[in-house]
N, C-alpha and C positions, 0 to 999 in steps of 0.2 A: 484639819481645822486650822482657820489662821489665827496668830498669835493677836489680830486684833478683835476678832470673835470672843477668842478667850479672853483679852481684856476686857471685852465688854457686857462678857458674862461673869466676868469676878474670876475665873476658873482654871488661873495658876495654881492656885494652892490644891486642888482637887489633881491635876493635871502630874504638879512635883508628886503629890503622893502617890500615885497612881503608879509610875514610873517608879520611883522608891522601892515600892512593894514589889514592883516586877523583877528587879534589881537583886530582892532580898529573897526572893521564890528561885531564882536561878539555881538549874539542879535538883530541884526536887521533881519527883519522878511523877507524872501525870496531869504537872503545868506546862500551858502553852508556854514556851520557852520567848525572852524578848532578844534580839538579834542585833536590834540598830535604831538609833532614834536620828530621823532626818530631819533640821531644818531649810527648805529653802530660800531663792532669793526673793519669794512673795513671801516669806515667811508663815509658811504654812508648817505645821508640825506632823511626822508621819512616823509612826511607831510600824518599824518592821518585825513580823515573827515569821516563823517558817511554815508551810504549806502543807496543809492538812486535808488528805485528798481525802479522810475519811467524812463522816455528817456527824450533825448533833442527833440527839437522842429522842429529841422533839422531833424533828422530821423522820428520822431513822422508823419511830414508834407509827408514826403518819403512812407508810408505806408496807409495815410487817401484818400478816395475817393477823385478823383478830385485836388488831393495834396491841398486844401485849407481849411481854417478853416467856420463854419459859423457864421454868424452874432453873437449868445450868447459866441460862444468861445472865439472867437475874443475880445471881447468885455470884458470878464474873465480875457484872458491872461494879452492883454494891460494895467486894471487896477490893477492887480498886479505888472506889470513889473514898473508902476509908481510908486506905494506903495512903491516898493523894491528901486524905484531911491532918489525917497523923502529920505528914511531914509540909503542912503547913502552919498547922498550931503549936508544934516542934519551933517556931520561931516566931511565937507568940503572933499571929495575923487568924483573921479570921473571916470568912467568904461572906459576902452578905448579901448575897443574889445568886444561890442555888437554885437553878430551874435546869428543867429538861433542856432547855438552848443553849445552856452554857457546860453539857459534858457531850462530850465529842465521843463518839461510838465506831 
């Protein structure tokens, strides 16, 4: 996005927080990890993270018999996705757009 978009959607301060918090999650075990933040000379702003050949859980679920998970998956996923919450609220943050698109399977 460019940084005149973002001016003219107000959306630095969304943008610094954002960044912030990616900053502050660095290390914790089951966050996409932030790599690099690029600005270039159109001053577009591009947040690199690293490549994640696996799917989300929304598509993943889209293509599994029966669209559900069984008993052991289930049961994998969950205590991961706790793992991941523990050592997020561990540093007082808190996710606010939990959905199936946004855990990676």
């Amino acid at each position: 996005m460019s940084i005149e978009k973002i001016r003219e959607k107000n959306l630095f301060k969304n943008i610094k927080d954002e960044v912030q918090i990616m900053y502050e999650l660095i290390g914790v075990k089951g966050v996409c990890q932030i790599e690099d933040i690029i600005i270039n000379e159109e001053k577009d702003i591009t947040i690199i993270l690293p490549f994640y050949a696996l799917t989300d859980l929304w598509n993943y679920m889209k293509v599994k018999p029966g669209r559900h998970l069984n008993e052991k998956d289930s049961r994998k996923v969950f205590t991961q996705l706790v793992d991941t919450f523990i050592g997020i609220h561990e540093r007082s943050i808190m996710h606010r757009d939990i959905k199936p698109e946004n855990i990676l399977v």
